[in-house]
TORFILO-602788 format. One record per residue (C-alpha): y negated, x, z; residue in one letter; residue number from 1. Coordinates in Angstrom, 2 decimals, padded with zeros to 5 digits. Layout:
# residues N
Y, X, Z, res, n
Y, X, Z, A, NUM
...
END
This chain:
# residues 307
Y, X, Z, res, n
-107.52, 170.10, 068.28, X, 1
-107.84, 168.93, 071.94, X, 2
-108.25, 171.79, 074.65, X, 3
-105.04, 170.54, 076.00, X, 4
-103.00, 170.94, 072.76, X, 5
-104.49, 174.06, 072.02, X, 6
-103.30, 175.40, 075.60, X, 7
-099.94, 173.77, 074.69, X, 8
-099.40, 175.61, 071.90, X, 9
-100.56, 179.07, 073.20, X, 10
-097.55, 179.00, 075.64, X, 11
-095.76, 177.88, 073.68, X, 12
-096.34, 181.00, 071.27, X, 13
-095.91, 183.08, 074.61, X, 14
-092.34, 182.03, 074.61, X, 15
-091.57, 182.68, 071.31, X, 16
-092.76, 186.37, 072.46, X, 17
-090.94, 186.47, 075.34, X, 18
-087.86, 185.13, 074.20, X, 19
-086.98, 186.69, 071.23, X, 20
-084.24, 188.97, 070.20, X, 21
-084.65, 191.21, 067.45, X, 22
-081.75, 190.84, 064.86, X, 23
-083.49, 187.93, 062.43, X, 24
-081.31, 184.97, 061.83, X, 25
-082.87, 182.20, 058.86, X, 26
-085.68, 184.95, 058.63, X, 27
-087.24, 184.25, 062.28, X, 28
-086.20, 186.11, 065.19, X, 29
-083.07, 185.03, 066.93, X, 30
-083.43, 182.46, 070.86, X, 31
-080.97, 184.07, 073.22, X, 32
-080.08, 180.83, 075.72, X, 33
-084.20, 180.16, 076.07, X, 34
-085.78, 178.15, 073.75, X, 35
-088.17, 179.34, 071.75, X, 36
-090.27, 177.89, 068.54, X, 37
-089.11, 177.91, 065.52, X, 38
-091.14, 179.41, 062.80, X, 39
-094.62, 179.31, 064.24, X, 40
-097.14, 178.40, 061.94, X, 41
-094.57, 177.46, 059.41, X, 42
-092.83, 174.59, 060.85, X, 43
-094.51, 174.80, 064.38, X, 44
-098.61, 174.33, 063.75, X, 45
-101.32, 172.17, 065.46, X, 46
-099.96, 169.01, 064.18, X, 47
-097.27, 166.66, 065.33, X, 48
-094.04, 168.26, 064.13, X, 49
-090.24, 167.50, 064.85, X, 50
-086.94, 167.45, 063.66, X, 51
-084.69, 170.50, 062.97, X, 52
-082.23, 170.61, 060.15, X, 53
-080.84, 173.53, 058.30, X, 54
-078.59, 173.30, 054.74, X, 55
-075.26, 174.70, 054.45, X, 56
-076.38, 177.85, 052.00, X, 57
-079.32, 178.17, 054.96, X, 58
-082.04, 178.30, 052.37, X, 59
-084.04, 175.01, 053.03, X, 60
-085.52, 174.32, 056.14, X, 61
-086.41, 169.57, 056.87, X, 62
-088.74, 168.38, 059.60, X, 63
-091.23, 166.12, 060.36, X, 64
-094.60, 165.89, 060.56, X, 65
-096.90, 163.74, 061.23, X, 66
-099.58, 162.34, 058.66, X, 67
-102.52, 160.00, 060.20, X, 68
-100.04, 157.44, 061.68, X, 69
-097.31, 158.47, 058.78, X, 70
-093.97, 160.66, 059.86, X, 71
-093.55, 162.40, 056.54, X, 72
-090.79, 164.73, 055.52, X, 73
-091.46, 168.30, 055.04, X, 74
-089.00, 170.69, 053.11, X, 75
-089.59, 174.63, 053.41, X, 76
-087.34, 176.94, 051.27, X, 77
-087.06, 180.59, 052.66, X, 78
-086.99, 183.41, 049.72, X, 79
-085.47, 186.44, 051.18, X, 80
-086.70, 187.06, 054.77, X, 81
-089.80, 184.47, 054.46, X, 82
-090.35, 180.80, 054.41, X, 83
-092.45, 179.36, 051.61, X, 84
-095.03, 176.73, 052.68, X, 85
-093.78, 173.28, 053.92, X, 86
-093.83, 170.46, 051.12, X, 87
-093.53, 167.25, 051.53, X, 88
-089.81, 165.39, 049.97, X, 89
-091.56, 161.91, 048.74, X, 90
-088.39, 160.24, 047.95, X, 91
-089.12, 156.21, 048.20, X, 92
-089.27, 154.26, 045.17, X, 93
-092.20, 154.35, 043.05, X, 94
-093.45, 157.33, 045.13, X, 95
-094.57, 155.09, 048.24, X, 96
-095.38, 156.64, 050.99, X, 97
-093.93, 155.59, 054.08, X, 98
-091.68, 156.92, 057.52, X, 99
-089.15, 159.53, 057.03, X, 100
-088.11, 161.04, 059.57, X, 101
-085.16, 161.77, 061.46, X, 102
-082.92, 163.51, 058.57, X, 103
-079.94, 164.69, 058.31, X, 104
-078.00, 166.46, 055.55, X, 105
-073.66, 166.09, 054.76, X, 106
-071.44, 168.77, 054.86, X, 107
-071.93, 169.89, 051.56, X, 108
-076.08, 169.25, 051.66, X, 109
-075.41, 167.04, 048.72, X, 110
-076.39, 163.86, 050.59, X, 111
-079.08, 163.39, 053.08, X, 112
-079.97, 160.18, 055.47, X, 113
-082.87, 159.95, 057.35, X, 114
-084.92, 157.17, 059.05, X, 115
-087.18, 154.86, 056.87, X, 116
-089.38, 152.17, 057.67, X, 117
-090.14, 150.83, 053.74, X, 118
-090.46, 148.39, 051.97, X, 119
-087.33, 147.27, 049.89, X, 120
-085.24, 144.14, 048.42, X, 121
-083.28, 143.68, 051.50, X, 122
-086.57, 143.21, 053.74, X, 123
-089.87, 143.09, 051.07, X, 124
-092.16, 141.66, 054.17, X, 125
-091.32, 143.67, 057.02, X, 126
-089.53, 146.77, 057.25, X, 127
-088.14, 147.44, 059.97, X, 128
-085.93, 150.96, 061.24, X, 129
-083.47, 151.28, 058.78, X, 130
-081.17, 154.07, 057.54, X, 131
-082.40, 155.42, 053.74, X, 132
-079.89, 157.61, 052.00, X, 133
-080.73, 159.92, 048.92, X, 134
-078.24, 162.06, 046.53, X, 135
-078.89, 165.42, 045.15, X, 136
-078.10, 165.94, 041.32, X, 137
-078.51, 169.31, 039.28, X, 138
-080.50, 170.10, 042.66, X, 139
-082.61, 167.40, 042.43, X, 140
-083.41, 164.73, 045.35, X, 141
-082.77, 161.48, 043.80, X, 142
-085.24, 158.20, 044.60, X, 143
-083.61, 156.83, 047.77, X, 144
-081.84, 153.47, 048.84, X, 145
-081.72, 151.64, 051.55, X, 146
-078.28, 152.11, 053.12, X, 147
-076.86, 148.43, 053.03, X, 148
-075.12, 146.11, 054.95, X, 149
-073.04, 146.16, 057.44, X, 150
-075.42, 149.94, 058.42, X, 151
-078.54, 148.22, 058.07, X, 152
-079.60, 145.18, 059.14, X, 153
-082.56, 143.23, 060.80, X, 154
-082.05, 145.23, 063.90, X, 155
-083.09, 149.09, 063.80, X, 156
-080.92, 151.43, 063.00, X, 157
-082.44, 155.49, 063.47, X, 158
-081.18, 159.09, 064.01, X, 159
-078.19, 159.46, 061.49, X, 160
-075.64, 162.10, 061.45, X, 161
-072.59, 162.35, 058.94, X, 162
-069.22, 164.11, 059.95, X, 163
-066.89, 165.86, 057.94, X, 164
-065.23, 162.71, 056.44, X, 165
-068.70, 161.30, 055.76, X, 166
-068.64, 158.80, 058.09, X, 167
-072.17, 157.75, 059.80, X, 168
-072.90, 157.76, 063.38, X, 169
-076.41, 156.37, 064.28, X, 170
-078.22, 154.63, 067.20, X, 171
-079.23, 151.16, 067.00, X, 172
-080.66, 148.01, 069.19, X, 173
-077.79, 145.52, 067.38, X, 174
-076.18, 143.26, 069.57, X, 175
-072.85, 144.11, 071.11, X, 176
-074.32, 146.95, 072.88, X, 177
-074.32, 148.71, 076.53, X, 178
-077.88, 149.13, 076.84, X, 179
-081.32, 149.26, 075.59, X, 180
-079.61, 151.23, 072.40, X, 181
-076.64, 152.57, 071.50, X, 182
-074.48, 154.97, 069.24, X, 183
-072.63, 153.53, 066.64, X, 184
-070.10, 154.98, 064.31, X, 185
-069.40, 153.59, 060.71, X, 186
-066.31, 154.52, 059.11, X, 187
-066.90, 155.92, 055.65, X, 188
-064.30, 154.07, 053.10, X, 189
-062.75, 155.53, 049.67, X, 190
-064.90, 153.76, 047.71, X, 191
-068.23, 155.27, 049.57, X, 192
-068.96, 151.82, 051.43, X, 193
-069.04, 151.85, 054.95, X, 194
-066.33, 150.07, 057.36, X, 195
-068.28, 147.81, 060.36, X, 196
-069.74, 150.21, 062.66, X, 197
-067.96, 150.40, 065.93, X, 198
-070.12, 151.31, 069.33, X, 199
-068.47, 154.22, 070.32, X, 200
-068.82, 152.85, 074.12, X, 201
-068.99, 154.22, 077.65, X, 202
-069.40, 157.00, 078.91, X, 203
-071.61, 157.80, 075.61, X, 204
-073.42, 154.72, 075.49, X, 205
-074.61, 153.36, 079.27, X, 206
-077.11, 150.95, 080.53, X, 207
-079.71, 152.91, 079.42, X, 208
-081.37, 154.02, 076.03, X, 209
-079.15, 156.28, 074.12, X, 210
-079.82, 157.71, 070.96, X, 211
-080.87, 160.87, 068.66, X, 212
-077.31, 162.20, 068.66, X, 213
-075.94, 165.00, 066.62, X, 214
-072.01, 165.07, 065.69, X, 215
-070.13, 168.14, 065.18, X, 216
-068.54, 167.80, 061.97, X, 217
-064.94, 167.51, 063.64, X, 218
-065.89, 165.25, 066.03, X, 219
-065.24, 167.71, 068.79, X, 220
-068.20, 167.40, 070.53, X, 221
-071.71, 165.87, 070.16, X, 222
-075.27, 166.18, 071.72, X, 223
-077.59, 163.01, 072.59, X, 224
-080.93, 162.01, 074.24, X, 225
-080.95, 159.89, 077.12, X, 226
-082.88, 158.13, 079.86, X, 227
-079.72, 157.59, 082.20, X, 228
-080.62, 158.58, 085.91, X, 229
-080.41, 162.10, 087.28, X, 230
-082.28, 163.55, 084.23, X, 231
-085.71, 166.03, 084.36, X, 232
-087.83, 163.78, 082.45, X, 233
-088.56, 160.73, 079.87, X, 234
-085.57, 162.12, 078.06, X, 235
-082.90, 164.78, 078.46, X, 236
-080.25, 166.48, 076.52, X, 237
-076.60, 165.49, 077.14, X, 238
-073.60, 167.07, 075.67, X, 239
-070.28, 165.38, 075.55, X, 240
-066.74, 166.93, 074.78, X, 241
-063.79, 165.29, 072.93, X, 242
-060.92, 164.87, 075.23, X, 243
-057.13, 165.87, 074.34, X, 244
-056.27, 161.72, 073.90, X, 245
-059.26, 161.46, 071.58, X, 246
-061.68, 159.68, 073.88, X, 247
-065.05, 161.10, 074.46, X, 248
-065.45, 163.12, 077.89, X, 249
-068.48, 162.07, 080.59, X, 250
-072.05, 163.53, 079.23, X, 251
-073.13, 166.65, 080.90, X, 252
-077.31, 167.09, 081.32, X, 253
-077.85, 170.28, 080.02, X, 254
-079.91, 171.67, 082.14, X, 255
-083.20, 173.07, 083.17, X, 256
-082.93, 175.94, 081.05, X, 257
-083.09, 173.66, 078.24, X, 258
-084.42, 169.95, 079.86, X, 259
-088.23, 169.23, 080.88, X, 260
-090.12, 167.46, 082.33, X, 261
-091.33, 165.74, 078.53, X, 262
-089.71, 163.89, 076.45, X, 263
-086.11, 166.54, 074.88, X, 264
-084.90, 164.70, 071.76, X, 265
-083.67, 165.07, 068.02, X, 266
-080.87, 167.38, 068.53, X, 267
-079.39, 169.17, 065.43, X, 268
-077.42, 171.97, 065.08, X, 269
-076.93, 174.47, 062.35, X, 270
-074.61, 174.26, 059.70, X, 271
-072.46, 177.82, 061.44, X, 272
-072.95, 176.28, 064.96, X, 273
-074.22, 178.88, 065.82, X, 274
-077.85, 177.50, 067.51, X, 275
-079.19, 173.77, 068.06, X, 276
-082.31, 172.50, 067.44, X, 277
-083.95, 170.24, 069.21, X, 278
-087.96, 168.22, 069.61, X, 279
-090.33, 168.10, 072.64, X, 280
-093.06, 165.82, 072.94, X, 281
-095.60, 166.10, 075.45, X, 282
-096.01, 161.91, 076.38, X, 283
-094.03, 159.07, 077.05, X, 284
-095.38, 157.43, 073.60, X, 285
-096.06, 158.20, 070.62, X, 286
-099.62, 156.83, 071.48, X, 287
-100.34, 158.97, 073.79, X, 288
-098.37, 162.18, 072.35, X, 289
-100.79, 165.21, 072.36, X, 290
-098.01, 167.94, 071.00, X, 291
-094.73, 167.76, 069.84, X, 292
-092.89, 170.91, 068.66, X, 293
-089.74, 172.02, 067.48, X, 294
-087.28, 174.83, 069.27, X, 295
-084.23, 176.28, 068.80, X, 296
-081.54, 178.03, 071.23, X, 297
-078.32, 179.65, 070.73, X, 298
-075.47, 177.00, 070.85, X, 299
-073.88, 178.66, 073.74, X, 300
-075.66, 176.79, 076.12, X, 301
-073.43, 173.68, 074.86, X, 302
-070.11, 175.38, 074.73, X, 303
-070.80, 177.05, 078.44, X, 304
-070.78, 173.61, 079.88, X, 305
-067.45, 172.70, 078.35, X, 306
-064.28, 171.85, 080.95, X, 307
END
């Protein structure tokens, strides 16, 4: 561990301490509206970790971490107050093991999508981004598929996040975009298929890289990464309201209680509402990343910024 990380991560720990309310919540000790780490050398350790994402019955607990030059998924399962150790959810055909990162879980926790780069039929030679989907039966994780056409194509496709209705909304460099990337929204269809995704335009989507966006389940409201101007650093935190004729309101920065100066991404929120999750990675690439954590922060600090 470099000096540098180490440092990282002891103020980091110092803000856990400082920030942290006594009644537990998920066995850890509630964030007021400062973020603090989530489950310190659990989830939060020496390594690269991020992603945030909660089931519905609050017993299983998915990041990322990262392996060598691998993002593998990591499952923890809490048993009363306590989380057991992180495994890692190997869920490519034949066992391969490749990217996963970037999941996210339906309604019901019965389906989960995530960001793959794998080999598969649809591109044998070279994977690229694509969207991998995975069904639980009898509580098992079944071996995962490539989400198909029209979702994925030669183009990337990342950060998924299924509403109510299961329909998909997910960033992507396809053409027909306003920027760099884009969010997209897929409709889901009675017969499980997806409809042709549809950019969900301006003011979500800009001239600028968009991305990482979590959906609340009724579409009222959503959080996303950006690079537009007038942010704190590589990346901020936007959240965005549904207006009363259906169209998405302008994207408000959240703020320096929450933004850095690093790179804020991978926002998630809990299955209640009740707190959001969200990634920070000290450097502009993942080359020269020395820490990346994950926090959490009591959802107020969206619904405080709403009109």
């Amino acid at each position: 561990m470099s000096i540098r990380t180490f440092a990282l991560l002891a103020a980091l720990t110092a803000t856990v301490a400082c920030a942290a309310p006594t009644r537990p919540y998920l066995g850890e000790p509630r964030p007021g509206t400062k973020p603090a780490l989530f489950a310190a050398d659990v989830v939060n350790t020496a390594e690269i970790e991020l992603n945030g994402v909660v089931s519905p019955n609050g017993e299983e607990f998915y990041f990322s971490r990262r392996i060598g030059e691998t993002f593998t998924m990591f499952r923890c399962v809490r048993r009363g107050d306590a989380w057991g150790a992180p495994e890692t959810l190997s869920l490519y055909p034949d066992g391969e093991r490749a990217t996963a990162v970037d999941m996210a879980l339906s309604v019901d926790g019965e389906r989960m999508y995530w960001l793959g780069r794998c080999k598969s039929e649809a591109y044998p030679e070279d994977p690229g981004l694509d969207l991998w989907t995975s069904e639980r039966v009898d509580g098992e994780w079944q071996t995962a598929e490539l989400v198909p056409p029209p979702v994925s194509t030669e183009h990337s496709e990342y950060y998924p996040c299924v509403v109510a209705d299961g329909s998909l909304y997910f960033s992507s460099d396809r053409p027909g975009g306003l920027g760099e990337g884009d969010v997209w929204r897929a409709q889901r269809l009675p017969d499980g298929s997806f409809a042709e995704p549809v950019n969900v335009g301006a003011p979500i989507n800009s001239a600028y890289p968009e991305g990482d966006t979590f959906v609340a389940p009724d579409e009222s409201y959503l959080v996303l990464s950006s690079r537009r101007p007038g942010g704190r650093g590589s990346n901020d935190l936007y959240v965005a309201f549904r207006e009363d004729d259906g169209s998405w309101g302008e994207p408000v920065n959240l703020g320096r209680g929450i933004n850095s100066e690093q790179v804020d991404f991978c926002p998630m929120v809990t299955p209640d509402g009740e707190f959001l999750f969200f990634s920070r990675r000290w450097g502009k690439t993942w080359d020269t990343t020395e820490a990346c954590s994950v926090f959490w922060v009591d959802a107020r600090v969206l619904h405080a910024l709403r009109p």
